[in-house]
N, C-alpha and C positions, 0 to 999 in steps of 0.2 A: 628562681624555679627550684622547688625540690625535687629530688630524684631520693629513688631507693634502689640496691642491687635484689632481685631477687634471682638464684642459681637453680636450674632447671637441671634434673636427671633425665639424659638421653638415651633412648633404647635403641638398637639397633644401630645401624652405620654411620650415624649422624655424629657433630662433634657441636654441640650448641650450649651458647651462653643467654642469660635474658634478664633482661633489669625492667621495672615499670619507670612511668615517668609520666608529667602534666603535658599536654599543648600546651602553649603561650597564646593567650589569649587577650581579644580587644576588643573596642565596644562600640557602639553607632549612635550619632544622632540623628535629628529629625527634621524637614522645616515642610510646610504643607500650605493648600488651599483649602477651601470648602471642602471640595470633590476631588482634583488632584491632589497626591501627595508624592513627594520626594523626602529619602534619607540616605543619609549616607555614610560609610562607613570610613572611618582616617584614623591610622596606624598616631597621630598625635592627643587621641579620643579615649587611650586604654583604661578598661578599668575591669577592676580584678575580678578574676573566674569569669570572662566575658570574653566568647570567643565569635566573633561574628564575619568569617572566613571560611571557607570550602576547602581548602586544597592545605596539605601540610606540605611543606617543604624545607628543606634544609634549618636546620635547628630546630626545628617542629615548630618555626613560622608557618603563619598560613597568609592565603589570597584567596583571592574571586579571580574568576573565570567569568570573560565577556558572555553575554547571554544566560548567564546563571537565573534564574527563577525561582521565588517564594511564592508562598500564599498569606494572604493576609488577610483575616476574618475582621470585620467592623462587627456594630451594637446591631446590625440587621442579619449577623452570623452567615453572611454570601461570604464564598472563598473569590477574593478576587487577587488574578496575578499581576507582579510585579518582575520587572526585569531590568537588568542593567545590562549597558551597551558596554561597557569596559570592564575588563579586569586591572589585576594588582591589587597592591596595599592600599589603594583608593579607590572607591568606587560609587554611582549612585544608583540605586533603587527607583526607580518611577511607576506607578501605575493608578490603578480609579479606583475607589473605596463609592458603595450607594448612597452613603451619605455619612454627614459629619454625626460624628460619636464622639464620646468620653473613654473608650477604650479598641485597642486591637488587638488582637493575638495572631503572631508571623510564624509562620514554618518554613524550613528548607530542608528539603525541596519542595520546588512547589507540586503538589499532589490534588489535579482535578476531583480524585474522586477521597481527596480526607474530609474527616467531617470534624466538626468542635461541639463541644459541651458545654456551654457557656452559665450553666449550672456549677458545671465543678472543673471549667478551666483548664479541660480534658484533649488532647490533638487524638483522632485516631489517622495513622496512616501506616506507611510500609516502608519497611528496612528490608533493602535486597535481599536476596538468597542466592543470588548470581552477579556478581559483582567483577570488577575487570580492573584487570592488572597495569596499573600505572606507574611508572618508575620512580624513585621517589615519593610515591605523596599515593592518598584511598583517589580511584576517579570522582572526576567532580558529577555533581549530584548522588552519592554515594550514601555522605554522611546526614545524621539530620540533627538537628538545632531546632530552639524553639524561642519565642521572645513574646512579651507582653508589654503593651503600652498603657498608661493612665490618663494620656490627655489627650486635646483632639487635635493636636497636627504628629501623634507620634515622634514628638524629641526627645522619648528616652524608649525609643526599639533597641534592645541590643541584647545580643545573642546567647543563649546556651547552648553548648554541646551534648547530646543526649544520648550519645552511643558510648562502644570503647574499640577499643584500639589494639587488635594485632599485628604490629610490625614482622615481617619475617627479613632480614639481611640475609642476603648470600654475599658470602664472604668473597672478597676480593680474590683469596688465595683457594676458591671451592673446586674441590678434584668430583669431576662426575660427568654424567648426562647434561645434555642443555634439559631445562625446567622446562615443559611448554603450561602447565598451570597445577594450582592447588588448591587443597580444600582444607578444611578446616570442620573437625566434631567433636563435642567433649566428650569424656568419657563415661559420664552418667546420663549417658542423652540427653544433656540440658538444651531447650531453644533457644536457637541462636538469633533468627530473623523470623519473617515473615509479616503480617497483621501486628502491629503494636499501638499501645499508648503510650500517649507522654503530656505530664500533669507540667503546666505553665502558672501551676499556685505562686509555689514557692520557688522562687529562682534558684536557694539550694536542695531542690529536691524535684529535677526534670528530667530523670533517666526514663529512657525506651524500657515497655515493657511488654513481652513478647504475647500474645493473645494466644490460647491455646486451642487453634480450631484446626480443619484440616490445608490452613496454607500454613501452617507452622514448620519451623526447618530444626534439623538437630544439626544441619551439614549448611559452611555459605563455602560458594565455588567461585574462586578465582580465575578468571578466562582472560585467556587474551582478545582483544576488540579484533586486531589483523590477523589473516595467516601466514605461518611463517616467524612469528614472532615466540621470543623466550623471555624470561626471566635471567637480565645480565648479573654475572658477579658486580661485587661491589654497589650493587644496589637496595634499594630497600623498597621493599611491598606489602599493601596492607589489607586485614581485613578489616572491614566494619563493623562490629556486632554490638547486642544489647548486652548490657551491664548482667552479668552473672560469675557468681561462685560457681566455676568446675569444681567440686566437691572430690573430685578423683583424676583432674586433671584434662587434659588434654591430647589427642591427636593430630598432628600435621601432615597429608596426606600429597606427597609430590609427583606428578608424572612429565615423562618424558615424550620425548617426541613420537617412538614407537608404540606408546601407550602403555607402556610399562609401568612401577611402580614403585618409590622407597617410603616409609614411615617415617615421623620421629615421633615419640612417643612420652610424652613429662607423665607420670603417675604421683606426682603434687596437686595437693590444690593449690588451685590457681586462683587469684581472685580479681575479675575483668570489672573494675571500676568504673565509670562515667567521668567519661574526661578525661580517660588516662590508656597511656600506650604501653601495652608488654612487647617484650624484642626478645625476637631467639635468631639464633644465628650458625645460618648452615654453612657447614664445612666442607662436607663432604656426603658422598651418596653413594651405592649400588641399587640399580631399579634390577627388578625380576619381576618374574609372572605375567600372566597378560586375561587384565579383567575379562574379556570379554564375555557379555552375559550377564555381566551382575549387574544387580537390578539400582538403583541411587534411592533415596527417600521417597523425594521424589516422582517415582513410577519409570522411570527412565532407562535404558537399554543400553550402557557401554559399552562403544564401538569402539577398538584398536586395531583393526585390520579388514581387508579387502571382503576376504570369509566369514568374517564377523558382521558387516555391513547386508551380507547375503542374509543372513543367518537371521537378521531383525527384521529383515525384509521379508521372509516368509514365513515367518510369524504372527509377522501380520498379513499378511495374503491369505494364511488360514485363517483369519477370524479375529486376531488380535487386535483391534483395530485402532483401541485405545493409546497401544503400546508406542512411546515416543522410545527416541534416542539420542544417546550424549556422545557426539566425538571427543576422543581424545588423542586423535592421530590423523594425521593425511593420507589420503586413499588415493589409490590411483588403478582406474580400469585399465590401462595399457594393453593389451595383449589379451584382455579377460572375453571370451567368449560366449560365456551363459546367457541367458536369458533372465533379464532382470523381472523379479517378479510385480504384479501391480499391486500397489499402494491404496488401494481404498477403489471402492466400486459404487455404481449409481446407488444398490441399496445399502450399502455401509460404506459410507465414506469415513477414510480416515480423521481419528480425531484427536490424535496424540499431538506432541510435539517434538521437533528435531532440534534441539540444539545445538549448534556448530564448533561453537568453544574457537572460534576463529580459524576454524581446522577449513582447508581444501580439500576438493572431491575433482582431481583432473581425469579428464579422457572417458566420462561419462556418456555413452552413448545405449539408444531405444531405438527401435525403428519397428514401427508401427504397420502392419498390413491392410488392405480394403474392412477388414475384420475388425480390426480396433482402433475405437476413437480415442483414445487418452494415449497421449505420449508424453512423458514426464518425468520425474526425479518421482513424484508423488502423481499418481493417476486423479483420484477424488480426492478433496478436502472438507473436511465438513466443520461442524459449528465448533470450535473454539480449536481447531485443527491449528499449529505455528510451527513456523521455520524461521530460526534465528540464527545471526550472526556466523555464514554459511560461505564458501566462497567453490563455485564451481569455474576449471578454466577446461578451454576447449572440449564443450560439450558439442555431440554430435543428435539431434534430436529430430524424429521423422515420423511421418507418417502418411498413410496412404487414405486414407478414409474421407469417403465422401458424403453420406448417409446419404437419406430419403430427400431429395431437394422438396419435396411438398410440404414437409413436415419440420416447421423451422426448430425446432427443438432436438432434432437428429444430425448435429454438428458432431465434427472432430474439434480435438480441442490438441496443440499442440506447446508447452511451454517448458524450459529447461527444470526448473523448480518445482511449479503444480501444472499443470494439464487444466484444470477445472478444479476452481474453488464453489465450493456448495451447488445448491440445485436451479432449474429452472421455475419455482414456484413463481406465482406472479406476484405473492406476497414473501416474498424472500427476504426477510430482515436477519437472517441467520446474519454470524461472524466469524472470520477466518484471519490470518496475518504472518505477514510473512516481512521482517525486520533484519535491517542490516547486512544484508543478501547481495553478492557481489554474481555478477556471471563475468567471465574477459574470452574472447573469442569465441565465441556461437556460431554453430551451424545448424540452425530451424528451420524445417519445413514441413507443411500443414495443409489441407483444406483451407479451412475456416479456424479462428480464432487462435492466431499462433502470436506468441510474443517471447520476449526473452527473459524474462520471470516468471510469469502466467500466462496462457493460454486464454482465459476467460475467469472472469470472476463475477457471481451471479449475488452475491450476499452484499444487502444496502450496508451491512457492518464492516463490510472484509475491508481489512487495510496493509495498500504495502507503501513500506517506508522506510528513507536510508538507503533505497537499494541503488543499484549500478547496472549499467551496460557497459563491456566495452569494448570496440570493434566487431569481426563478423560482421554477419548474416543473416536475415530472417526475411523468408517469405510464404505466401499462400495466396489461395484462391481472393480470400476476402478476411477483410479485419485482421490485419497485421500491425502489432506495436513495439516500440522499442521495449518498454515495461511486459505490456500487455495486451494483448488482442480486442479485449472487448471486458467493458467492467460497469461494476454499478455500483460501487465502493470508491474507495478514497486512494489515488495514489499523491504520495507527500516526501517530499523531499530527494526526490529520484533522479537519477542524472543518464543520460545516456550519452554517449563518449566516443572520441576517439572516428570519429565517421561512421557509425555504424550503417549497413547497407539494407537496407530494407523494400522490397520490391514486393512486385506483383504477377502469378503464372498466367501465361498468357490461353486466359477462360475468361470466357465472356461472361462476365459477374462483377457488379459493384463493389470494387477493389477498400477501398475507407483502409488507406494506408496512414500512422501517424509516428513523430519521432518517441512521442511517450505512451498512444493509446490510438490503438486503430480507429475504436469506437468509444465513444465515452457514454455510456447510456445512464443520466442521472446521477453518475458520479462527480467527486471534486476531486480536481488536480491542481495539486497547490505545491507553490514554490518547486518547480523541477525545472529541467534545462534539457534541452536535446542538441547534439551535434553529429547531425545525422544525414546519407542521402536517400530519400527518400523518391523511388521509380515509380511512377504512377504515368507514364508513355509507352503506350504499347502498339498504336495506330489504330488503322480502319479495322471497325466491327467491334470494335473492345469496349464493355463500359468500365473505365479506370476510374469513376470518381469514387474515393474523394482523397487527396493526399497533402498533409498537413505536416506543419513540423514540431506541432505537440500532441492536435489531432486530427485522424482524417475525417471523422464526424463528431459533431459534439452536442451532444444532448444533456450537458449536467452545465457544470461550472468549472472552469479555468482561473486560477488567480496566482497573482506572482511566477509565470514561469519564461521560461526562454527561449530562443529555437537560433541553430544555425546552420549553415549547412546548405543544401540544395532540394528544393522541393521540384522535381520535376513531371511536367503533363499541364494538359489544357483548363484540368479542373482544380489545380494545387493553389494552397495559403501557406503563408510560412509560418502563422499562427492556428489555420486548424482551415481543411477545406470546405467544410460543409460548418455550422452551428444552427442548433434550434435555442443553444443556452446563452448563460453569459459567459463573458471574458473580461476580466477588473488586470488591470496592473499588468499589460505582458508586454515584452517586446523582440522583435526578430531581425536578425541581419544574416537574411535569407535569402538566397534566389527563390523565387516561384513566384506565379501568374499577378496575385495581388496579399495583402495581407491576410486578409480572412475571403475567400475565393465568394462565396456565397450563404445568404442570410437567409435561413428560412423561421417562419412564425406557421405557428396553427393552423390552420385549417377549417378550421369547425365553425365559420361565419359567425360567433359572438362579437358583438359590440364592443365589448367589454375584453377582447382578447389582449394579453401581456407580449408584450414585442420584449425580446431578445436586449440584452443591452451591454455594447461595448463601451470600454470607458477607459480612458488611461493608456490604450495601446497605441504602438509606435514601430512602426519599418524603418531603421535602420540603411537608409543608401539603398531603399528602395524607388520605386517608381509607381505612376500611378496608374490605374484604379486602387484606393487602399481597399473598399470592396466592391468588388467585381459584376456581383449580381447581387439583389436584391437588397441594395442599400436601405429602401422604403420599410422594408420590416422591421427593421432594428432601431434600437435607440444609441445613434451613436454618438459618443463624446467626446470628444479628444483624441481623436486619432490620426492620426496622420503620417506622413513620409516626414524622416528624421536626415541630416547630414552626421550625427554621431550622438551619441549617450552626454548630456549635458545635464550639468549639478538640476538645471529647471526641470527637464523630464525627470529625472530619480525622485526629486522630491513630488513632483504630478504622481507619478507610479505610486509612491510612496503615502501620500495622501488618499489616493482610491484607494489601498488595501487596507490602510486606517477607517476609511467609513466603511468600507466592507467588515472587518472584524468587528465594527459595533451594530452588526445586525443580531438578529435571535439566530437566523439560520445558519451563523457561520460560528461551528461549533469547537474554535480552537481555543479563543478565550484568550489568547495573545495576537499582536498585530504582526506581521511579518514586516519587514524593511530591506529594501535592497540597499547594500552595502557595497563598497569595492571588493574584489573577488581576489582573494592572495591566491588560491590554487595553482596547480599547474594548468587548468584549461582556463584563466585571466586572459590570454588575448581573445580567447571567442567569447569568450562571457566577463566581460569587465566588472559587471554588478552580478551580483545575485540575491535573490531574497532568501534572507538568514532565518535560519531555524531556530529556538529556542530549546534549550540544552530539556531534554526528557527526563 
C-alpha cells in the first residue's frame, strides 16, 4: 500500500495533521443458476484496486455487514436486490436476476429508486448528505461501489469504490468539549453529495459524480444514530464524499453538546481522490457562539437550545410552514411553562422536516382543551412533511376534544410526535415519514386516534419506520395504538417495549385497541413486535371491541410481526381482535381470548367475494379457539396453537413471507426472515423478522 504525507495548515484552535492514503482492497467471485444467482466475496480472492467491502476498519481493512444489500441490473435493466445473511471478511450475496444475460452491473447500496444506462454503463443514485458517525469505519451503507459482470452466472462481480474518504482522528490526548457531531464544506462551494453518477465503463475510471440539481449539497452532516452519544478520543470518523479538488481547501465544522461551535479550517488545496482517505487529526478545541437560527443549505433551522426550539416553532405557526429544523443539542422542557405553539394546521400543514441528529427532546408536554383537536410535537403533517432520528423521553401529551360524534371526520387526534399526518381525502395518497424515532415513557391521552408516535395517519404514502415505544401509557376513547392510532400507511419495523400499557376510557365506544395500531385501515405492518398490556375489559354497557396485540382492527395487511404480553377483554386476539385483511408470518405468546378474536369478509353479497387470509400464524402456549368467530370467512392456513418456537414453524413463517415478497403488491422487494433475536427483549421475542440495512 502506498501512502503519502500531505500537511494541513490549521486555523483557529485546532492542532491537526493529515496524510492521504489507499483502502486495501479485494475482489469477488461468482457461481449462479438460470435465475438464482449467488457470489461471493473471500479475503483469499484479492485483486488489485478491487474493493468489495462496506465497512473500513482497522488498517483500512474492510467487511460486510449481515444484511448489507446491492442492486444488480441484468440485460432486461430491472434493479433486482441481493442480500447477504452474514458479515465479515467472507460473505455471500443471493438474490433473482429476470433472466439469464450476458452481462450485470452491481451497485452498493442497494438503491430502489437508482436507475442504469445501459447505453453508456451509467449508475445514477445517491451519496448521502447526512451521514452517521460510526467509530472506526463510514456507516455501513454509507459508501457506494459499483461492479460489472461479462458472463452469465457473474464470476467476475467485483468491486469499485467510487467515493472518497475523510478520516477525522480525535486524538487520544484531545483537550476540549465532548463532539456530539460534524460537518464537513469546501471552501469553494464545491458538491459534496447528493444525486450522482458513476460510469461502470472503465473500471479505472468509476468515481461518484455529483449532479448539479437542487438535491445537491455543498455540506454532508455527521450525526450521531443515538442520543447521548459523542465522538470518543482516539477514534476515528469518516465522511463519504465524491471525488473533488477543494481548489481553496476545506472546512471542518465541530459541535458540542450545548450546540456550540469550533472550526478547523485547511486553506490548501486539497485533493479528495476516489479511493482514497485524507486524515486530519484533532487536538484540541474551544466551542463558542451559539448558531441558533442559522439557516443550513439545506433549508433547515438550527436548534441549540430550549428558546431556540420556541423560536422555530413560531415561525412556523406564523406561516413558515415549509421551514424544518436541525438539533444540535438536547432540550429539556422541565420547568418550561409556555404554551407550545402548533405545528401545521388543517389548511397548512406542516411540510418541512425535523431532523434529530440523534438529539433528545425530555419533558415535552401539550395539553389540549374541548377546543383543540391536535395534540403533538407536530399538530399537521402534510405531503413530504419528516421527523428523523429524534428521541423524546417522558412526554406528557393530552387532550380533551371530542368533536361532532355525527360527523366522522371531526376527530381529536392525539400522538407524542405528529397529531395527524395529512388529510382526510378519500383519495389520500399524499406522503409523510417519520424514521428512526424513539419515545421512552409516555403519558397519551385522547378522544380518538391517540398513539405513541402518531395519532392518525391518513396518507396511503406515510411511512413510520425504525421507531420505538417504551413503557407508559396511552389511552382514549377509541383507536389507540402503541405506534399509532389509526393509519393507512405503512408501519415497518417498529417495536413496542418494555409492557407498554395501553387502555380504553370507560365511554361507551368501540374501543379497536392494538400493541402496534389501533386501527389499521389498508395499511401494512410489517416485521414489528409489541410487548404490550393491552385493557380492553370494562364490564356491562361498554363496547370494548376490539383489542389486539398488533391490531385491534385490521383492515390492510400484517406480515412478519409479533405480540406479547397480555390482551385483555371478551373481544381480545393476541394477533389483532378484529381482521377484514390478511396476516402472513405472525406469531404471539400472548394471553387473550383466541389468536385472531374474529374474521370478518364483505358484505356486499358478491359470488366472487375474496375471504381474508391467514397463513403461517401460530399462538405460542396458547389455547383454543385459534379463531374465535367467524372462522368460515377466512382462508386459513396454518395456524394453530404452538408449545414453543421450533426450527419447523420459523422456517413455515419464514416461507409465507417469501411467497408473500414475490407478489406485485408487496412493494419491499426484499424478503424478510425471522432470525434468532440477539437483543435485550430475546426472551419475549426469540425470533424476529430482520430488516434489510436501508
Amino acid at each position: 500500500m502506498k501512502s503519502s504525507i500531505l500537511l494541513l495548515s490549521v486555523a483557529l484552535l485546532f492542532g491537526a495533521t493529515s496524510c492521504s492514503e489507499s483502502i486495501m482492497q479485494e475482489g469477488g467471485s461468482a457461481s449462479s443458476g438460470p435465475i438464482d444467482l449467488t457470489f461471493s466475496a473471500l479475503s483469499s480472492e484479492m485483486k488489485y484496486q478491487v474493493n468489495t467491502r462496506t465497512l473500513v476498519r482497522e488498517g483500512n481493512q474492510t467487511m460486510w455487514v449481515a444484511n448489507d444489500r446491492i442492486s444488480v441490473f441484468d440485460g432486461n435493466n430491472q434493479n433486482n436486490p441481493f442480500i447477504t445473511k452474514d458479515g465479515g471478511i467472507m460473505t455471500d450475496f443471493r438474490g433473482t436476476v429476470s433472466a439469464t444475460t450476458d452481462w450485470y452491473c452491481a451497485l452498493y447500496p442497494y438503491n430502489s429508486r437508482a436507475e442504469f444506462d445501459p447505453s453508456s454503463y451509467t449508475f445514477t443514485t445517491q451519496l448521502y448528505i447526512r451521514q452517521y458517525a460510526e467509530p472506526g469505519s463510514y456507516a455501513s451503507g454509507m459508501n457506494l461501489a459499483v461492479s460489472r459482470s461479462t458472463k452469465e452466472d457473474a464470476q467476475d462481480l467485483a468491486f469499485y469504490n467510487s467515493a472518497s474518504y475523510l478520516r477525522v482522528h480525535i486524538s487520544s490526548d484531545y483537550k476540549g468539549d465532548a463532539i456530539s457531531s460534524m460537518r464537513l464544506s469546501g471552501n469553494n462551494g464545491e458538491l459534496l453529495a447528493g444525486d450522482v453518477t458513476i460510469s461502470v465503463y472503465d473500471p479505472n475510471e468509476t468515481s461518484a459524480v455529483v449532479i448539479d440539481n437542487e438535491q445537491a449539497s455543498q455540506t454532508i452532516y455527521l450525526d450521531q444514530v443515538q442520543g447521548g452519544e459523542i465522538c470518543y478520543p482516539g477514534k476515528d470518523y469518516y465522511f463519504v464524499l465524491a471525488p473533488v479538488n477543494m481548489v481553496k481547501g476545506y472546512t471542518l465544522t465541530l459541535v458540542n453538546e450545548k450546540g456550540q461551535i469550533a472550526t478547523i479550517k485547511n486553506d490548501e488545496s486539497t485533493s479528495f481522490t476516489e479511493n482514497n482517505i485524507v486524515t486530519i487529526e484533532v487536538e484540541n478545541a474551544e466551542f463558542s457562539g451559539d448558531e441558533c437560527g442559522t439557516i443550513t443549505e439545506d433549508g433547515l433551522f438550527i436548534v441549540t437550545n430550549l428558546d431556540c426550539l420556541y423560536e422555530w416553532a413560531e415561525r412556523v405557526e406564523n406561516g413558515e410552514i415549509g421551514l424544518g429544523c436541525y438539533l444540535v443539542a438536547d432540550i429539556d422542557f422541565e420547568g418550561d411553562v409556555r404554551k407550545w405553539p402548533q405545528i401545521g394546521t388543517d389548511e397548512k400543514p406542516f411540510t418541512g422536516k425535523v431532523i434529530g441528529n440523534g438529539k433528545k427532546i425530555s419533558n415535552f408536554h401539550i395539553e389540549g382543551d374541548e377546543n383543540f383537536p391536535y395534540a403533538g410535537f407536530i399538530a399537521v403533517m402534510g405531503e413530504g412533511g419528516a421527523v428523523e432520528n429524534l428521541t423524546f423521553d417522558s412526554p406528557v401529551i393530552s387532550t380533551k376534544y371530542v368533536g361532532n360524534t355525527t360527523n366522522p371526520f371531526d376527530d381529536g387526534y392525539a400522538g407524542v410526535i405528529v397529531a395527524r399526518m395529512n388529510c382526510a381525502d378519500i383519495f389520500n395518497y399524499t406522503s409523510a415519514a417519520i424514521k428512526n424515532c424513539h419515545v421512552t415513557n409516555p403519558d397519551v391521552s385522547g378522544s380518538e386516534n391517540v398513539g405513541g408516535i402518531v395519532g392518525r395517519s391518513y396518507g396511503r404514502g406515510d411511512i413510520i419506520e425504525g421507531c420505538t415505544v417504551s413503557g407508559g401509557k396511552l389511552s382514549g376513547h377509541m383507536f389507540v395504538g402503541g405506534i399509532v392510532g389509526n393509519i393507512e400507511g405503512v408501519v415497518e419495523n417498529c417495536h413496542v417495549k418494555s409492557g407498554t400499557a395501553i387502555s380504553h376510557f370507560d365511554v361507551p365506544s368501540e374501543a379497536r385497541l392494538g400493541g402496534i395500531v389501533g386501527t389499521n385501515n389498508s395499511g401494512r405492518i410489517v416485521a414489528c413486535t409489541a410487548d404490550v398490556v393491552v385493557e380492553g375489559d370494562f364490564g356491562e354497557g361498554l363496547d370494548t371491541r376490539y383489542a389486539g396485540g398488533i391490531a385491534g382492527a385490521n383492515n390492510g395487511t400484517i406480515i412478519g410481526c409479533a405480540a406479547n404480553g397480555s390482551m385483555n377483554g371478551d373481544f381480545s386476539g393476541a394477533l389483532a381482535g378484529e381482521s377484514y385483511g390478511d396476516i402472513f408470518g405472525c406469531y404471539a405468546n400472548a394471553k387473550a381470548t383466541a389468536l385472531i378474536y374474529k374474521v370478518k369478509k364483505n358484505m356486499n353479497n358478491a359470488d366472487d367475494v375474496v375471504l381474508p387470509t391467514f397463513s403461517g400464524c401460530y399462538w405460542i402456549k396458547g389455547s383454543t379457539p385459534v379463531i374465535a368467530k367467524g372462522e368460515e370467512n377466512g382462508l386459513i392456513r396454518d395456524c394453530s396453537v404452538k408449545e414453543s418456537l421450533t426450527k419447523d414453524l420459523i422456517d413455515s413463517m419464514n416461507k409465507v413471507i417469501d411467497d408473500v415478497a414475490s407478489d406485485s403488491d408487496y412493494t419491499y422487494g426484499v424478503t424478510y426472515q425471522y432470525e434468532e433475536n440477539g437483543g435485550d427483549d430475546n426472551q419475549r421475542f426469540p425470533y424476529k423478522a430482520t430488516i434489510p440495512q436501508r
